[in-house]
N, CA, C and O atoms as a MOPAC input file, in Angstrom:
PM7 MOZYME 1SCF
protein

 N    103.48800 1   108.52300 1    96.22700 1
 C    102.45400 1   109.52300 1    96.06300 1
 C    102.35800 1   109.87300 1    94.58200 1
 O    103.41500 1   109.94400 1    93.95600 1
 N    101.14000 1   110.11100 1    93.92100 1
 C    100.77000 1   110.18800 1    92.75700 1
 C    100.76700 1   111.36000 1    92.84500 1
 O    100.09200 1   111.77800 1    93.78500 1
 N    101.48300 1   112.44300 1    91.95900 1
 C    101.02800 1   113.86100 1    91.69000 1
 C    100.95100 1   114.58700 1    90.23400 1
 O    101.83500 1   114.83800 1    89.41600 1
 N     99.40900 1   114.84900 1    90.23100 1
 C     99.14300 1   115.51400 1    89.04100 1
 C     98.98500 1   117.07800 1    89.14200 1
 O     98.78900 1   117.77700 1    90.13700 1
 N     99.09700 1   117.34700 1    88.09400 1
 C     98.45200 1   118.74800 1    87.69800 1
 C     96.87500 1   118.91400 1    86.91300 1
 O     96.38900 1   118.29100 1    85.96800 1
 N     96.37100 1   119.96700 1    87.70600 1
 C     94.90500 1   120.31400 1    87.15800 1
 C     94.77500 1   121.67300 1    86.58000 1
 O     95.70900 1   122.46800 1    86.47800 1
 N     93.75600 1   121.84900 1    86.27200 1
 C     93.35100 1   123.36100 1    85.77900 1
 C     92.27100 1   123.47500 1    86.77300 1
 O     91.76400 1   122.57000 1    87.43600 1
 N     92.06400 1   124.43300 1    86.77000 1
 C     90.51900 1   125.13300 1    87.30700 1
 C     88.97600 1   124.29900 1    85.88200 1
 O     88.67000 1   124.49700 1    84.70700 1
 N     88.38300 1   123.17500 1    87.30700 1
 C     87.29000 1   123.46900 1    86.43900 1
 C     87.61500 1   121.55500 1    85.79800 1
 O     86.79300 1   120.91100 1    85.14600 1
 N     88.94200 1   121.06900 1    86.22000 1
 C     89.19900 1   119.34700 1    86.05800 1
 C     89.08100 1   118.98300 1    87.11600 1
 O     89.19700 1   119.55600 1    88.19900 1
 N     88.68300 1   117.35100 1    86.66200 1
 C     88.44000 1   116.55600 1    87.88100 1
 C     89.30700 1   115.05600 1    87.89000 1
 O     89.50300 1   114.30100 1    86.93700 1
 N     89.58700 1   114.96600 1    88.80100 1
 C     90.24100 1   113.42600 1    88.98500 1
 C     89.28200 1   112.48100 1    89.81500 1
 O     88.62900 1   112.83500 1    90.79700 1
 N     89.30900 1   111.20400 1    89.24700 1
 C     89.22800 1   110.05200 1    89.80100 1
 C     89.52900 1   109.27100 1    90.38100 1
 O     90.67900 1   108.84600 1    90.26300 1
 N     88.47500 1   108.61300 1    91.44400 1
 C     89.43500 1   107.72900 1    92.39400 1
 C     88.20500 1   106.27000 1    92.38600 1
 O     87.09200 1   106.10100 1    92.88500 1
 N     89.13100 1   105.43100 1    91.54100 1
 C     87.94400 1   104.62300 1    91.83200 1
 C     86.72200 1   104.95800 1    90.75000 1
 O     86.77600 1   105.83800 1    89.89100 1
 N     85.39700 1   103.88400 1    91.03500 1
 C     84.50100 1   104.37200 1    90.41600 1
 C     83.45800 1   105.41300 1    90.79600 1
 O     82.65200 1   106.03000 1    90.09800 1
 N     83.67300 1   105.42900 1    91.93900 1
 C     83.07800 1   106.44700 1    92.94500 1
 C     83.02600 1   107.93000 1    93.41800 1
 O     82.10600 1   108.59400 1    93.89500 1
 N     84.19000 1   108.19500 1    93.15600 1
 C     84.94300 1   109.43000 1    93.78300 1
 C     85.51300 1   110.31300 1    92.47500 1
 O     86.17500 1   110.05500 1    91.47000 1
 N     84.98500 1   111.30300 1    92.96200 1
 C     85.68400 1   112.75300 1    91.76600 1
 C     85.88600 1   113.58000 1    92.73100 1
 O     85.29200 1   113.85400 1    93.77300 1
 N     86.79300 1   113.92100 1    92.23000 1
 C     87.50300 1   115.14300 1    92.72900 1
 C     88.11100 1   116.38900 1    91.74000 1
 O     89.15400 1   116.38900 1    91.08700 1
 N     87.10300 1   117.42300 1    91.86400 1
 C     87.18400 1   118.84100 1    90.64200 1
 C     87.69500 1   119.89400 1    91.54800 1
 O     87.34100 1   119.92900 1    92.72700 1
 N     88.50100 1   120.73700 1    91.04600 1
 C     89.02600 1   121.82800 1    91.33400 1
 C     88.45300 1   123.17500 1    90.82300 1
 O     88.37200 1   123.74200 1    89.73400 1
 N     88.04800 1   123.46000 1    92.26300 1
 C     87.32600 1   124.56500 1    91.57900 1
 C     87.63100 1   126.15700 1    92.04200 1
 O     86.90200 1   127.14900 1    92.07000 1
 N     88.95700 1   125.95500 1    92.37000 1
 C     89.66100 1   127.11500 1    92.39600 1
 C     90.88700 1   127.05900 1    92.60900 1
 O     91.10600 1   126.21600 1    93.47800 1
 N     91.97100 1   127.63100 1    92.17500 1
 C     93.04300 1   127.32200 1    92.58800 1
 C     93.92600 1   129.00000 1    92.07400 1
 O     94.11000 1   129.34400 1    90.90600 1
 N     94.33500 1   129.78700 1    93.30700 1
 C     95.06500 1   130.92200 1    93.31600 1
 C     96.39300 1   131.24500 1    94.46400 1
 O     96.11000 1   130.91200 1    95.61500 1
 N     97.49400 1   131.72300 1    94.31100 1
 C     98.16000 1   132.18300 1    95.33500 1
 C     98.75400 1   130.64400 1    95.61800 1
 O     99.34200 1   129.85200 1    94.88200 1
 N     98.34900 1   130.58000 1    96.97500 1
 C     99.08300 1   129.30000 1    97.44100 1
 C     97.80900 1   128.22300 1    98.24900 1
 O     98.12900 1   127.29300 1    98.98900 1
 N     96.57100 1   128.53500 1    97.96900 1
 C     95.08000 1   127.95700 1    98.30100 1
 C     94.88600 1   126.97300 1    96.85000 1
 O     95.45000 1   127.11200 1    95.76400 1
 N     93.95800 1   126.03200 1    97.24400 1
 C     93.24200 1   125.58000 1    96.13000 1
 C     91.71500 1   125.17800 1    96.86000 1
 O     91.70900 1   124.62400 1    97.96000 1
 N     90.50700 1   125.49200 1    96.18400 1
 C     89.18500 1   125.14500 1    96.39200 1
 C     88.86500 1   123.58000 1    95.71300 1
 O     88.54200 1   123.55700 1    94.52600 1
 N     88.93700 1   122.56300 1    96.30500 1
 C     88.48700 1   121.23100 1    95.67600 1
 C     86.77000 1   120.85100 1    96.02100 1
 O     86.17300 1   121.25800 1    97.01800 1
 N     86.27200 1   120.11700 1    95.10700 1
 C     84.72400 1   119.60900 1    95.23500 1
 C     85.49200 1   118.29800 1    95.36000 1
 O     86.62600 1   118.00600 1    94.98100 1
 N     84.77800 1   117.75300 1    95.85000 1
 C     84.45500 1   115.93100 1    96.08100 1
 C     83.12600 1   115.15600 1    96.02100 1
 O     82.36800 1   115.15100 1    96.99100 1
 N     82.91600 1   114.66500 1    95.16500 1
 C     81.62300 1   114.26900 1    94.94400 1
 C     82.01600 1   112.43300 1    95.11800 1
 O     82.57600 1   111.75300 1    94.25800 1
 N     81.50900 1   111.93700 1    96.53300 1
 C     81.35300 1   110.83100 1    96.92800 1
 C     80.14100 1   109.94000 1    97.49300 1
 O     79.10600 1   110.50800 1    97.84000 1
 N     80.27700 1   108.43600 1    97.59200 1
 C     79.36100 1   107.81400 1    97.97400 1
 C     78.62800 1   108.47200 1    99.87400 1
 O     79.53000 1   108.13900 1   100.64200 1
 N     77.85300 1   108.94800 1   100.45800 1
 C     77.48800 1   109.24900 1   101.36600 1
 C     78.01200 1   107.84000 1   102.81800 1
 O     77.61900 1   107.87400 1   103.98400 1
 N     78.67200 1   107.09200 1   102.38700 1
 C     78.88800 1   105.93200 1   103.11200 1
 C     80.68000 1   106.52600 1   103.62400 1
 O     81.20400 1   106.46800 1   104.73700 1
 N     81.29900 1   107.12400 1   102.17600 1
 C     82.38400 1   107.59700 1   102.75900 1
 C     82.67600 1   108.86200 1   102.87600 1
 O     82.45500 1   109.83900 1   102.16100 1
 N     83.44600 1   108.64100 1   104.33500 1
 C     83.84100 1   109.74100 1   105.28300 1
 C     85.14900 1   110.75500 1   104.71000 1
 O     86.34600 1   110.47300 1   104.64800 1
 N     84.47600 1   111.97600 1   104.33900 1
 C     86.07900 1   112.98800 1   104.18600 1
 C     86.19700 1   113.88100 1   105.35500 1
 O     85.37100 1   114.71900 1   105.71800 1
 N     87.29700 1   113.60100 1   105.87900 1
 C     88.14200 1   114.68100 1   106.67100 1
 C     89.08700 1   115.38800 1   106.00400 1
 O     89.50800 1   115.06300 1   104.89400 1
 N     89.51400 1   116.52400 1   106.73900 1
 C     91.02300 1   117.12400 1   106.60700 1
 C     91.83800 1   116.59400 1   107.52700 1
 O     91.48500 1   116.52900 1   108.70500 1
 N     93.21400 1   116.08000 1   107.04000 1
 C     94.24400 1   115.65200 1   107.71200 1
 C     94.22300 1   115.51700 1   108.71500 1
 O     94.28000 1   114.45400 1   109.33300 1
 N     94.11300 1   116.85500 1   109.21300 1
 C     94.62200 1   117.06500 1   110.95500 1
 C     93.41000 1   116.94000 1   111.72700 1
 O     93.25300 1   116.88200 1   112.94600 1
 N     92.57400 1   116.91000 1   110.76100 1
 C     91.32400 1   116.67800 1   112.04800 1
 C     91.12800 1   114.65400 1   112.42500 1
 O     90.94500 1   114.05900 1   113.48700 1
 N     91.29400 1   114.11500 1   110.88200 1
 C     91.38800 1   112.61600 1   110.89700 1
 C     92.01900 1   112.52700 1   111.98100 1
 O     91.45800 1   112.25800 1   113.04300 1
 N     93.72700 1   112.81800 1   111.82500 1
 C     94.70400 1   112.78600 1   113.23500 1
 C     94.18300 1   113.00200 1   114.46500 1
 O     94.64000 1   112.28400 1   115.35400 1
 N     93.16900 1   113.96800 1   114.83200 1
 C     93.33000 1   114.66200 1   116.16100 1
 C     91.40800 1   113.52100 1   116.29100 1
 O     90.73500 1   113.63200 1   117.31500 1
 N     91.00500 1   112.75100 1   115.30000 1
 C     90.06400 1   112.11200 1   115.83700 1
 C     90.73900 1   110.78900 1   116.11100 1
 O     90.26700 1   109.94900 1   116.87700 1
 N     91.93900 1   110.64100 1   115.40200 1
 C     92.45300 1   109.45800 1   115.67300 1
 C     92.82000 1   109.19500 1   117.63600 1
 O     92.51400 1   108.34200 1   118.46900 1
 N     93.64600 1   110.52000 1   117.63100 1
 C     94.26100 1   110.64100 1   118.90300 1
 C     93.54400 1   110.64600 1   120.20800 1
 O     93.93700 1   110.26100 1   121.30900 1
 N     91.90400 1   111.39800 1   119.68700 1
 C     91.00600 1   111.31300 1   120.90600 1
 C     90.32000 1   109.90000 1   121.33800 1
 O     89.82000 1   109.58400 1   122.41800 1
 N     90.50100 1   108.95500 1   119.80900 1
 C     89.82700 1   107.76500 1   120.01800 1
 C     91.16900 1   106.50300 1   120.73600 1
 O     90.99300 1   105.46000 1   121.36700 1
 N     92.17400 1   107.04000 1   120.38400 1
 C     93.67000 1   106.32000 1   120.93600 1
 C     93.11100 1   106.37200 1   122.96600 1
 O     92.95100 1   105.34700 1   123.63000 1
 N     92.93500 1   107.75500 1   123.49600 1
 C     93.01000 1   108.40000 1   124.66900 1
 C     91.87400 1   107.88100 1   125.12200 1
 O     92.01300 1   107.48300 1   126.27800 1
 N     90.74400 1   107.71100 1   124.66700 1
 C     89.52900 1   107.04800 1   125.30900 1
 C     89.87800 1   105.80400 1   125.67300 1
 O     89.87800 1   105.31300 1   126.80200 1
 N     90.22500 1   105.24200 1   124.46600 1
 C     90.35800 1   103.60500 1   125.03700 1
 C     91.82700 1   102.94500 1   125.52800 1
 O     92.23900 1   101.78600 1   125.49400 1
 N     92.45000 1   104.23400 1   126.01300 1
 C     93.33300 1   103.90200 1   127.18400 1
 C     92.66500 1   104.18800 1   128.52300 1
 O     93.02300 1   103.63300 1   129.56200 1
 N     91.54500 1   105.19800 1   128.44300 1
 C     91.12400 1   105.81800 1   129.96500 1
 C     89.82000 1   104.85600 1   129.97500 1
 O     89.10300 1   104.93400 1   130.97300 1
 N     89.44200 1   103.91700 1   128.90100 1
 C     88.53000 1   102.59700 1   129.36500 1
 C     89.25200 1   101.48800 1   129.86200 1
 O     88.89300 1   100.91000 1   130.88700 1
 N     90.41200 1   101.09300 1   129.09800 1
 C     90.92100 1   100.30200 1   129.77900 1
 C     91.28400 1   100.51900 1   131.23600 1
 O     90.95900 1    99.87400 1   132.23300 1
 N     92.06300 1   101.62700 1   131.09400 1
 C     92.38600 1   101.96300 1   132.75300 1
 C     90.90700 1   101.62800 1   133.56900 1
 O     90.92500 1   100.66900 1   134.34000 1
 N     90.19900 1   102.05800 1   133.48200 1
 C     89.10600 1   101.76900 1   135.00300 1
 C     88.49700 1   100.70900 1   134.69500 1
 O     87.64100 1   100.34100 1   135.49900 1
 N     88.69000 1    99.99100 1   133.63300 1
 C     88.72600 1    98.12000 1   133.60900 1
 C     89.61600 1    97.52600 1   134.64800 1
 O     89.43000 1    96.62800 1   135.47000 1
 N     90.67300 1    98.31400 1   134.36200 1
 C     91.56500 1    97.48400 1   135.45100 1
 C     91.58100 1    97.58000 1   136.64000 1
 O     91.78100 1    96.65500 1   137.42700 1
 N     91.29200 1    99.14200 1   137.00300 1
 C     90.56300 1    99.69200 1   138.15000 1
 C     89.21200 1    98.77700 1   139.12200 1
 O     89.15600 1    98.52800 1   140.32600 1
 N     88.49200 1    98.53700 1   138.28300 1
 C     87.82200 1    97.94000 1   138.77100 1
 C     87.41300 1    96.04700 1   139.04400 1
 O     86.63100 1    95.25400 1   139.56900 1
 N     88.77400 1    96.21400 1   138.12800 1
 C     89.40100 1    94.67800 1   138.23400 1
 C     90.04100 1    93.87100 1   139.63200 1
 O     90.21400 1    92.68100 1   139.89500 1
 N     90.29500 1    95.14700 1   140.37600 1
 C     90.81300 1    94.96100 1   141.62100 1
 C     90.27200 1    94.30900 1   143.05000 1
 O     91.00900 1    94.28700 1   144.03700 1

C-alpha cells in the first residue's frame, strides 16, 4: 500500500485519468473529490463488498434451480 500525505486543497494521481483532491480533512474525517472517466465505477468499500456478496448469492440461487430443474 502506497501512503501519502496531503494538505487540504492537493490532489493525487492515478493514472492518466483519475485525480483525486482533498477537500477537507478535520478530526478523524477526510472530504475527497474524484474526478474520473464516467466509464469508471467508484464505490465505498463496504458497499463494493456487500455488491460483491449479493452478486456471489444470486448466482448460487441460479445455479441451484438449474439444477432443480435439471431433474
Amino acid at each position: 500500500m502506497l501512503v501519502l500525505t496531503r494538505k487540504n486543497g492537493e490532489t493525487i494521481k492515478i493514472g492518466d485519468d483519475i485525480e483525486i483532491t482533498i477537500i477537507s480533512a478535520k478530526n478523524d474525517q477526510v472530504k475527497i473529490g474524484i474526478n474520473a472517466p464516467k466509464n469508471v465505477e467508484i464505490f465505498r468499500k463496504e458497499i463494493y463488498d456487500q455488491i460483491l456478496s449479493e452478486n456471489e448469492q444470486a448466482s448460487k440461487d441460479i445455479s441451484g434451480m438449474l439444477n432443480f430443474f435439471k431433474k
